[in-house]
N, C-alpha and C positions, 0 to 999 in steps of 0.2 A: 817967147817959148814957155816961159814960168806960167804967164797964164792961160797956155795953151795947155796945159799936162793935165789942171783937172775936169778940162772938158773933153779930153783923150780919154782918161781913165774912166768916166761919166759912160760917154761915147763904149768904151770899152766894156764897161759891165751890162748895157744895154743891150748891147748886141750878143753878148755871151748868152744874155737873159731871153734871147730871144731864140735857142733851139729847145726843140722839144721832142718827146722822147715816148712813142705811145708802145703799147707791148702788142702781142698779135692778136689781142681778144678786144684791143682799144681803137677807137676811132675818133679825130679830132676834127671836130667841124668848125671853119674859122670866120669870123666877120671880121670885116675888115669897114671902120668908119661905119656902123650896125650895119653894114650890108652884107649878108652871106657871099663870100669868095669862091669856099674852098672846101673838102673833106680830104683831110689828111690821115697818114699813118697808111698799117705799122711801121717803127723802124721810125730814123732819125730825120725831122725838117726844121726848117728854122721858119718863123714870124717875124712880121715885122712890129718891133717894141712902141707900145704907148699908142700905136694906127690898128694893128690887128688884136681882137680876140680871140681865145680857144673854147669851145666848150666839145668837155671830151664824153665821150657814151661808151658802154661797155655793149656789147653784141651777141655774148653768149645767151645761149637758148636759156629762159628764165621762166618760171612757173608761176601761176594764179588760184590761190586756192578760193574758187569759189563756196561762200556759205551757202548751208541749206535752204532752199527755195521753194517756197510752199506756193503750189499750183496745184490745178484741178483737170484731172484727163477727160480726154476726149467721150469717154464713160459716169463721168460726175462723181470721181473717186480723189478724195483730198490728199494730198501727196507732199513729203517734202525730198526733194534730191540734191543732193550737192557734188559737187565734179573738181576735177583740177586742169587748168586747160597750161600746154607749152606753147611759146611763142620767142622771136625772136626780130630783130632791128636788122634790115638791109639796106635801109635808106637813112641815114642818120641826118642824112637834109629835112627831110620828110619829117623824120621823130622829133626835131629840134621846131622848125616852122609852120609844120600845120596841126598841130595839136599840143595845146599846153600842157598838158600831162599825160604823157602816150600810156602809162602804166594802170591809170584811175579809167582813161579812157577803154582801156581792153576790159578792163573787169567791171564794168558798169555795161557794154557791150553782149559781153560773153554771160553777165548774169542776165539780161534781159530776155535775149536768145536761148537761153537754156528753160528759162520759163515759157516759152513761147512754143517752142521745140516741143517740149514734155506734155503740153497742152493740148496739142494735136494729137496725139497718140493714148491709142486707150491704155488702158493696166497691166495687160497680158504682155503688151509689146513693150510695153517699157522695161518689162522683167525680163522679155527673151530676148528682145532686137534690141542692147542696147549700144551693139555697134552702128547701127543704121543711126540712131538717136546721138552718135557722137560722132558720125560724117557729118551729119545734115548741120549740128552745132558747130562745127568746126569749119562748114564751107559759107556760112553766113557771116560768122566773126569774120573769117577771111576776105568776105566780100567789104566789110564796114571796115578794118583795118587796113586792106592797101593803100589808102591814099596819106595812110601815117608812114609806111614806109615799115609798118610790121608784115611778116610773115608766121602763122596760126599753123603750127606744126602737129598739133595734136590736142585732141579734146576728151576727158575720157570722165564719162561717170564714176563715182566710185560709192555711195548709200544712196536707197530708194527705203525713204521710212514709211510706212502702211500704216493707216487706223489700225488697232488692235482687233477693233469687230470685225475688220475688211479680212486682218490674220485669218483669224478662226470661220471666216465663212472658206476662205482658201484651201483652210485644212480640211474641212470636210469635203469640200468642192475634190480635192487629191486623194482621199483616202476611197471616197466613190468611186473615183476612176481605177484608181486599184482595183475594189473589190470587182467592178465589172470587166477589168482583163482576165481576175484570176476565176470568173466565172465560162468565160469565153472559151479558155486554154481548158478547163476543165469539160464542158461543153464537145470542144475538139478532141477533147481525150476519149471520152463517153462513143463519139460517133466513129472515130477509128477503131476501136475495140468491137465494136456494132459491127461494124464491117469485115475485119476478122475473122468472128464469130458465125456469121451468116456464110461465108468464104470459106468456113472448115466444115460447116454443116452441108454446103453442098457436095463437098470435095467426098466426105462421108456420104452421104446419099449414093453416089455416083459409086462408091470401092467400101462397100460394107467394112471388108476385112482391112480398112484404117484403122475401123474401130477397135477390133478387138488388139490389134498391135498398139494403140494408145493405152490399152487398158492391161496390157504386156508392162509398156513402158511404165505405169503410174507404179506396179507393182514392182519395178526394178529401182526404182525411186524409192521407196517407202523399207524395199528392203536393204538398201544402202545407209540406213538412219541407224541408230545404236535402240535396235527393238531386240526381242527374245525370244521373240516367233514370225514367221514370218505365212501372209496368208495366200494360196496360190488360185486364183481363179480358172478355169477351164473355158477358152471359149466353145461359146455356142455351138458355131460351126464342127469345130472336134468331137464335142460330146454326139452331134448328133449323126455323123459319121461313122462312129464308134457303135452307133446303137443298131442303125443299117446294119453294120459287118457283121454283129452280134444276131440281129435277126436272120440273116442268108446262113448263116451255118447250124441256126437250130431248123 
């Protein structure tokens, strides 16, 4: 029994040595004799000591900051973009045996595609669609990542750097377009007023005595102002009525 106690206590720490302990964001992938067995976790299991190995992976959604990426669009305009792409391990069998470094491999991926991506698309689109530019990145990496066992949760551009002459042709290319809205709106103003105008002139045609009621009005206006005289005109029509009456009774 004496020398049985320290191959008990041996025995003893081994087996102790052999639970393990992953948290909920861990996953333990086990070989057992180098041959993949098992993916373990979260929460408590036990291995078998000196036969099995662990290697453990973390799961959480983890980010790529891709460097800026000098390409040329589909317009022959030199360009550099850079993005930050989210991704995430669902298969940690996958992550661990078909690709040696899942992490070098998404960002070597995702930078290629992003160039390629960008290249297709002329200047204008890159500037206004750059959602479309960050599906189409996103659903490619995702096609070249699932057999690692990643899932490409999101891909988002984030600078588009311009030649400086490309700027300044931009800016003038914007400020044209300005002035020819605020020519158009102006334009539309001009012919509404036209129309108005024509529109009160027949209105007048048709009931003379608009007019002199307008010219009632303008003087009820002018004498509402802080003046010290005030000037009254007579219309037409009265004067020349007055002048009849006057004639019949000489």
């Amino acid at each position: 029994m004496e020398f049985l106690a320290p191959f008990l206590l041996i025995a003893g720490i081994l087996g102790l040595n052999g639970f393990k302990i992953d948290r909920e964001y861990q996953r333990g992938v086990i070989f057992r004799l180098g041959r993949y067995q098992d993916t373990k976790g979260p929460g408590l299991y036990w291995i078998i000591p000196l036969v099995d190995q662990k290697m453990q992976l973390d799961i959480r959604t983890k980010t790529v900051d891709i460097a800026p990426q000098e390409t040329v669009t589909a317009d022959n305009v030199t360009i550099k973009v850079n993005a930050v792409l989210y991704y995430r391990i669902i298969d940690p069998n996958k992550a661990i045996n078909k690709v040696e470094s899942y992490s070098a491999a998404v960002y070597q991926a995702a930078m290629t595609t992003l160039r390629n991506v960008v290249g297709q698309n002329h200047l204008d689109d890159v500037l206004q669609k750059r959602d479309k530019i960050n599906q189409a990145v996103q659903q490619i990496v995702d096609e070249i990542s699932e057999p690692w066992g990643i899932d490409i949760e999101r891909v988002e551009m984030k600078d588009v750097e311009i030649p400086t002459a490309m700027q300044r042709a931009m800016a003038k290319e914007a400020e044209a377009l300005r002035e020819k809205r605020a020519r158009l709106i102006k334009a539309a103003a001009e012919q509404e007023a036209s129309l108005k105008l024509a529109e009160a002139s027949r209105l007048i045609m048709e009931n003379p005595a608009a007019l002199e009621l307008r010219r009632l009005q303008m003087l009820t206006e002018i004498g509402a102002e802080n003046n010290t005289s005030t000037i009254i005109m007579i219309p037409s029509d009265i004067l020349n009525l007055a002048q009849k009456l006057t004639e019949k009774k000489s």
